[in-house]
C-alpha positions in Angstrom: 4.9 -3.8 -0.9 5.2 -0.3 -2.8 5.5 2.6 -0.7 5.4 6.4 -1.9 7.7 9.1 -0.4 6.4 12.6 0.2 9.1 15.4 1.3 7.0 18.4 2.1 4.0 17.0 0.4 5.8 16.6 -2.8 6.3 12.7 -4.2 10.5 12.2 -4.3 10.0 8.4 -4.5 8.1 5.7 -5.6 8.7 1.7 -5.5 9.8 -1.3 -3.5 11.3 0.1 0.4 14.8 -1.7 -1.2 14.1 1.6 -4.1 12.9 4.5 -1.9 15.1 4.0 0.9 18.4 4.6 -1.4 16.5 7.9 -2.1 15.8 8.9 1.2 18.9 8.5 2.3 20.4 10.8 -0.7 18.1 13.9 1.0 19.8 13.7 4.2 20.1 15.3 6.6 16.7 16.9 6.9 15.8 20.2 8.7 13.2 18.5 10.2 12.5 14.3 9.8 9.1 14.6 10.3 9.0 16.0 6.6 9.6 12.6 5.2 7.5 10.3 5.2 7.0 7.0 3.5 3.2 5.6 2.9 2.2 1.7 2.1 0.2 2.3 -1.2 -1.9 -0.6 -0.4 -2.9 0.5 3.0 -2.0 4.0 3.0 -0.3 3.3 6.6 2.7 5.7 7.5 5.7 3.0 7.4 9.1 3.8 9.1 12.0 2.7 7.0 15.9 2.3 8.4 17.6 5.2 6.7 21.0 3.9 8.6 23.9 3.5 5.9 24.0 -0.4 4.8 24.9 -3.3 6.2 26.9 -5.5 4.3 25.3 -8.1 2.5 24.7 -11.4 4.0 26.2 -14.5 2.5 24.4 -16.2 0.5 22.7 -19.5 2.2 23.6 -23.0 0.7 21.1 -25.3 -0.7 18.3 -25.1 -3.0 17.1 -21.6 -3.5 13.8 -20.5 -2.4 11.1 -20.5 -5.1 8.8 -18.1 -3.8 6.3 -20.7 -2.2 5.0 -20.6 1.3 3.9 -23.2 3.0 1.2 -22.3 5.5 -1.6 -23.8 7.6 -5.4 -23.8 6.0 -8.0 -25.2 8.4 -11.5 -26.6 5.9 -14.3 -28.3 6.8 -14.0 -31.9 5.1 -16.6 -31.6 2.8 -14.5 -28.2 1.6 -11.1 -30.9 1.2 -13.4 -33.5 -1.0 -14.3 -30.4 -3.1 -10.7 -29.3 -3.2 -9.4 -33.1 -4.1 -11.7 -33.3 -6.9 -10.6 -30.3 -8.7 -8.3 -30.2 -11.6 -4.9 -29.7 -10.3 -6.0 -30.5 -6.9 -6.4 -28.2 -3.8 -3.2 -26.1 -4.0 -3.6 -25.1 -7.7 -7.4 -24.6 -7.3 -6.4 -22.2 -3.9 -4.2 -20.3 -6.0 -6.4 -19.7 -9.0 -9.0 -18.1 -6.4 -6.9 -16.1 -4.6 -5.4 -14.5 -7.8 -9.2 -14.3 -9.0 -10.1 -12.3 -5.8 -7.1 -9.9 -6.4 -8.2 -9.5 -9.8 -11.4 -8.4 -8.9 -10.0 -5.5 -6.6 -10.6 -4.1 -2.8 -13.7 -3.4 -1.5 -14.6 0.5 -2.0 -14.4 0.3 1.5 -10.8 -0.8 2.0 -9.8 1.9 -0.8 -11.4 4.4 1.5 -10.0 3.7 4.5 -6.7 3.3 3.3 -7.1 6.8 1.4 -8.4 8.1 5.0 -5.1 6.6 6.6 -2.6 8.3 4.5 -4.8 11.7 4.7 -5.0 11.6 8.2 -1.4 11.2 8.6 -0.5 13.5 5.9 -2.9 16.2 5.6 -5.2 16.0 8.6 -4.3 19.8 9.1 -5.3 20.7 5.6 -8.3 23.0 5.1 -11.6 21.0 3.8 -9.9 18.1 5.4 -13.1 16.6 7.4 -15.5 17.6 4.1 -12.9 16.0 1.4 -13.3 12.9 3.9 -16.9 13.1 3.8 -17.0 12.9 0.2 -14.3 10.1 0.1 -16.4 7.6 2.2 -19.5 9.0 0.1 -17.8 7.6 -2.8 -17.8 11.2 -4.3 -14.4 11.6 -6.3 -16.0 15.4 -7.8 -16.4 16.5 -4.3 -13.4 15.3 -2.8 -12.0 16.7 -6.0 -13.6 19.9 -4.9 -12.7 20.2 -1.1 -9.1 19.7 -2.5 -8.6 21.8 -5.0 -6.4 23.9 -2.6 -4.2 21.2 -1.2 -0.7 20.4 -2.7 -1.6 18.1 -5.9 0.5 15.5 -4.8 -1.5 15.0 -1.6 -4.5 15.4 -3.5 -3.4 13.2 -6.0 -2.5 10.5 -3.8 -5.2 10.4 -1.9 -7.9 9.9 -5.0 -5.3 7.0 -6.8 -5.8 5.5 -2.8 -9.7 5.9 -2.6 -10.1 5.1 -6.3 -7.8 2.2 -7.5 -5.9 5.3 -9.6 -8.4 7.9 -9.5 
């Protein structure tokens, strides 16, 4: 998960929470908290971090380390399983080349846009234009959102095409 970190609606951090929250915590104590705010770049969701000093770390577990791997539940129909079987490297290996081929081939225009619309709600839903710039968004028009927020601080702006636009 990246996250990016406004502070007035100016960018102070970017990266993993384990990056931004070591940054967030240098800029206390805030006037106000509700000037910092942390987005999920993926969904453009308002996340709330734990800004409390650390914890110690925990001890580290014995036994072979994790590898990354999860194992999960995936329900087919058998004729998908016999399919599966007979591919090279068998189902696992074949499950895995298509997910990474679906994230290669990007989100949907209109998960882009609604994660765009998340963060702008949340960020600058008081904004002038704000209802026309999300017009255009969902219109798939990056010169007229461009255009509706022109006036708006350029990191808001900013953020909100590299949101509805896979980086503008």
């Amino acid at each position: 998960m990246n996250l990016t970190v406004f502070l007035k609606g100016e960018v102070v951090a970017r990266g993993r929470p384990e990056e931004v929250v070591p940054a967030m915590r240098a800029l206390q104590p805030l006037a106000r908290s509700s000037d910092l705010l942390a987005f999920d770049d993926d969904s453009g969701r308002q996340i709330d971090l734990d800004l409390r000093p650390e914890a110690p770390p925990l001890p580290r577990p014995r036994g072979r380390p994790a590898l990354g791997v999860a194992a999960r539940e995936v329900t087919l129909l058998p004729r998908h399983w016999e399919w599966l079987a007979n591919q090279r490297g068998g189902a696992s290996a074949m499950l895995r080349g298509l997910v990474e081929a679906a994230i290669r081939a990007g989100r949907p225009a209109r998960d882009r846009h609604d994660a765009a619309y998340r963060f702008l709600s949340a960020i600058a839903g008081d904004l002038p234009h704000f209802e026309e710039a999300v017009r255009e968004l969902y219109q798939d028009n990056r010169m007229g959102y461009d255009h509706y927020t022109r006036d708006w601080p350029p990191a808001i702006s900013e953020h909100g095409r590299m949101l509805g636009w896979d980086g503008g």
